[in-house]
N, C-alpha and C positions, 0 to 999 in steps of 0.2 A: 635866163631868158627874159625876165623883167626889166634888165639893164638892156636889153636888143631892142627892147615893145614888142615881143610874142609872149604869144600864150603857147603852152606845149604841143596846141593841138596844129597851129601854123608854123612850127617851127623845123627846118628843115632838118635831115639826119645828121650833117655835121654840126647843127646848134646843137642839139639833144647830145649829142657824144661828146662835144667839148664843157658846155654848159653844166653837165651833171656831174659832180665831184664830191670828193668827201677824201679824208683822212686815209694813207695807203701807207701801212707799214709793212717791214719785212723781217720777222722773228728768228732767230736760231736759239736755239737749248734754251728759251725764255726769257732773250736779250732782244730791244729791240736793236737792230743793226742800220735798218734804214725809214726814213718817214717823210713822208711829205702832207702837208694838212688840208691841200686843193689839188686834191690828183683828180687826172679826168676818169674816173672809173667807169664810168658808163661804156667808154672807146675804148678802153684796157677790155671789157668784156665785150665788147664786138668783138673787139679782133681774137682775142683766144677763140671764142667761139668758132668764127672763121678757120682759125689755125686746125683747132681739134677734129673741125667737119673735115679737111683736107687730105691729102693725102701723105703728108708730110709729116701731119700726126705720127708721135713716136717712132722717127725714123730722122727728122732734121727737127732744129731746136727754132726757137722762136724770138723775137725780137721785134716789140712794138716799133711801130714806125706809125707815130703819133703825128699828127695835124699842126703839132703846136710845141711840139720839143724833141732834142737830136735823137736818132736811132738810140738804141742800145738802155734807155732809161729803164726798161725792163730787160731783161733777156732768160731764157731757159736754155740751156745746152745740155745735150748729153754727156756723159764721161763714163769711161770704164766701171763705175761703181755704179751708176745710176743719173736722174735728173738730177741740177743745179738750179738753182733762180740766182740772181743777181743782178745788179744794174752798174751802169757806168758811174751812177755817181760814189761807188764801193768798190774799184777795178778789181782790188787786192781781198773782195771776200765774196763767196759763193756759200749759198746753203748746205748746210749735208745732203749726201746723192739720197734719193728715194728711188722707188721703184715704179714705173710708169703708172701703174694702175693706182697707185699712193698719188704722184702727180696730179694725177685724173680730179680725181676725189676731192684736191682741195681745190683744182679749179673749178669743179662742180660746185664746191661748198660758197667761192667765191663769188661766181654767177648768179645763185639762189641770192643772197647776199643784196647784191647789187637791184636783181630783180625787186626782192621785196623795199628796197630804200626808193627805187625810180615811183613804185605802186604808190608806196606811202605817200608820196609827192603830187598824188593824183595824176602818173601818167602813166600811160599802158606801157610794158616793158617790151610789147611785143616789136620793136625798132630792133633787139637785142637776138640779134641766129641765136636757137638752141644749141648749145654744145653738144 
C-alpha cells in the first residue's frame, strides 16, 4: 500500500486483498510440494470465506479466481476419497483426500492465520467475511 501512497485505512478492498501477502505453501506427508513467497493471502482468504458461506460449500470444489493471476492457482475438488487441494502450477499432484470437516479446519486454521498477520500490520481484518 506504501508503493500506491495509501494508508490501509484509504485503501480500497481490492488494494487490501492484492497488497497483503506473505509466503503460501502447500505440504503433503511433510514435503513441501508448492510455494510461492508473495501470495496474495488476504484474497485467498476472502474468497474461501465467500466459498465456505455459500451454498456450494461441500457439494462443488473451489477455485480462486484472483485479480491478478490465471484461474486454477489454487483449487479444491472433491473425489471419491475425499477433498484435494492443488494448484495448476503442480497439474500432476493433489494432496491426499481428507474429509470435509478436516478441510474445514485447516481452512479455519488458515483464516485465523491471515486474520492475525493483517492485525499485526495494524489493520482491522474485518475486510475479511467470516468463514
Amino acid at each position: 500500500m506504501p508503493r500506491r501512497g495509501l494508508t490501509p485505512q484509504e485503501a480500497p478492498l481490492e488494494v487490501l486483498l492484492l497488497d497483503i501477502d506473505a509466503e503460501l505453501s502447500i505440504w503433503e506427508q511433510g514435503r513441501k510440494v508448492w510455494s510461492e513467497e508473495a501470495f496474495p493471502v488476504a484474497e485467498l482468504a476472502y474468497h474461501l470465506a465467500l466459498w465456505l458461506q455459500g451454498p456450494a460449500a461441500g457439494h462443488e470444489g473451489f477455485e480462486l479466481d484472483s485479480m491478478q493471476a490465471d484461474p486454477g492457482l489454487i483449487r479444491i475438488v472433491s473425489s471419491d476419497e475425499g477433498w484435494r487441494v492443488g494448484s495448476l502450477f503442480t497439474p500432476d499432484f493433489w494432496t491426499a483426500p481428507v474429509a470435509w470437516d478436516v478441510l474445514v479446519a485447516e481452512l479455519k486454521q488458515f483464516d485465523r492465520s491471515v486474520r492475525q498477520g493483517v492485525a499485526a500490520m495494524g489493520i482491522d481484518p474485518a475486510f475479511i467475511p467470516q468463514p
